[in-house]
N, C-alpha and C positions, 0 to 999 in steps of 0.2 A: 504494500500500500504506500500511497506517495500522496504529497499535495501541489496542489494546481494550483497557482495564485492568480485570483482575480486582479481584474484590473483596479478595482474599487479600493482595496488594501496598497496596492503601490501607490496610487494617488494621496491616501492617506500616511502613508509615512512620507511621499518627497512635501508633502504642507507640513507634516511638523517635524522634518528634517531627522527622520529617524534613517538607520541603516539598517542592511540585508541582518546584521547580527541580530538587533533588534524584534525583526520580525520572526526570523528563527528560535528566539528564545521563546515567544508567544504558540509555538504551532507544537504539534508532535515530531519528534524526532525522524522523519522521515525524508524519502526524497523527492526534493521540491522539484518544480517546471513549472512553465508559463505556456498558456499555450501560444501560437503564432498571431492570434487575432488581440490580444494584449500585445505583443510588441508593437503591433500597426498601432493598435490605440496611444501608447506611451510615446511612440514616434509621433503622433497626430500633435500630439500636444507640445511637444516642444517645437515643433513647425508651426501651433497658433501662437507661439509668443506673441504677444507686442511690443517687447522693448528686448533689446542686447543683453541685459543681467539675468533678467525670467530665462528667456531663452539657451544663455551660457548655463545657467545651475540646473535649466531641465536637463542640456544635453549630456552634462557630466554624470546626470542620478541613472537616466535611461542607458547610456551605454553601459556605466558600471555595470546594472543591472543584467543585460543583454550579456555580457563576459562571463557574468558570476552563475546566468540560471538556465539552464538551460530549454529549448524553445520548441517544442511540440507543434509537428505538424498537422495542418490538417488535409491529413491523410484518406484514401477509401476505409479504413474501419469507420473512423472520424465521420466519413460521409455519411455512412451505410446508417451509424447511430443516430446522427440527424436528424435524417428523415426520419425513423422511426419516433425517435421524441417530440420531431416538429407533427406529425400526425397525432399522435397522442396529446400533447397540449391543447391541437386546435379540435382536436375532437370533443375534448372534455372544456375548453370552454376558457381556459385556462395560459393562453401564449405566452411566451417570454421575448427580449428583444433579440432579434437575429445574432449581434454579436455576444451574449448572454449563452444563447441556444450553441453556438460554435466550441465556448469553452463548458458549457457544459457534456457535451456530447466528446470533447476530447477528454474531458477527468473520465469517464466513464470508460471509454476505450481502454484509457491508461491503469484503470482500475484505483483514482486517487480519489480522494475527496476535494471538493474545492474550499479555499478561504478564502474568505470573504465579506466585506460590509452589506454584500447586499444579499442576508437573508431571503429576507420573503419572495424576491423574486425565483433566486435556484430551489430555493424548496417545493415548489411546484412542480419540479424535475422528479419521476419516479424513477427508484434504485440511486438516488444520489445524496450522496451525505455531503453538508456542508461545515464548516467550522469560521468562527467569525475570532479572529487576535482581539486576546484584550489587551487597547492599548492603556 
């Protein structure tokens, strides 16, 4: 078993300037990954900078980041999960946001749990456990 860090938990440590140790000490001893649609998101963000220093202190958190964890494709199992969860949600009534659906459909391949700030939306995910750092 491993964990998959959400996007929502890297956001929350580069605002209060925590490190990879940091969030490591919060989670279960396991091994971590990201999946590929979190890097695009953390890249996104430090290309909406508006000013030079935002931009420089995102690029230095997201690379480190990118170095240290490593980055989960989305792969044909990855797909195959997808779909089955993305029918399943809209059947029941219940959707999540596409980039939400991606990483959760990769923790599941991966057989991780994901962590994460944003409970209530992966919990809607059957077969998937979530875990939320207390910061």
């Amino acid at each position: 078993m491993g964990q998959l860090i959400d996007t929502s938990v890297l956001i929350q440590m580069e605002r209060k300037r925590l490190t990879l140790g940091d969030l490591i000490a919060r989670i279960p001893e396991e091994d971590i990954a990201i999946s590929s649609i979190t890097a695009s998101e953390l890249l996104v963000g430090v290309e909406r900078a508006t000013d030079l220093v935002t931009r420089s202190r995102r690029s230095v958190f997201v690379e480190h980041l990118l170095r240290e964890i490593p980055v989960a494709p989305l792969d044909l199992d990855v797909a195959r999960i997808h779909a089955v969860i993305r029918v399943e949600l809209a059947s029941s009534g219940t959707p999540i946001g596409p980039h939400d659906l991606i990483i959760a459909a990769t923790a599941l391949a991966l057989d991780y749990d994901v962590v994460t700030e944003n409970i209530n939306e992966f919990s809607r995910v059957p077969r998937l456990t979530t875990v939320q750092p207390s910061w």
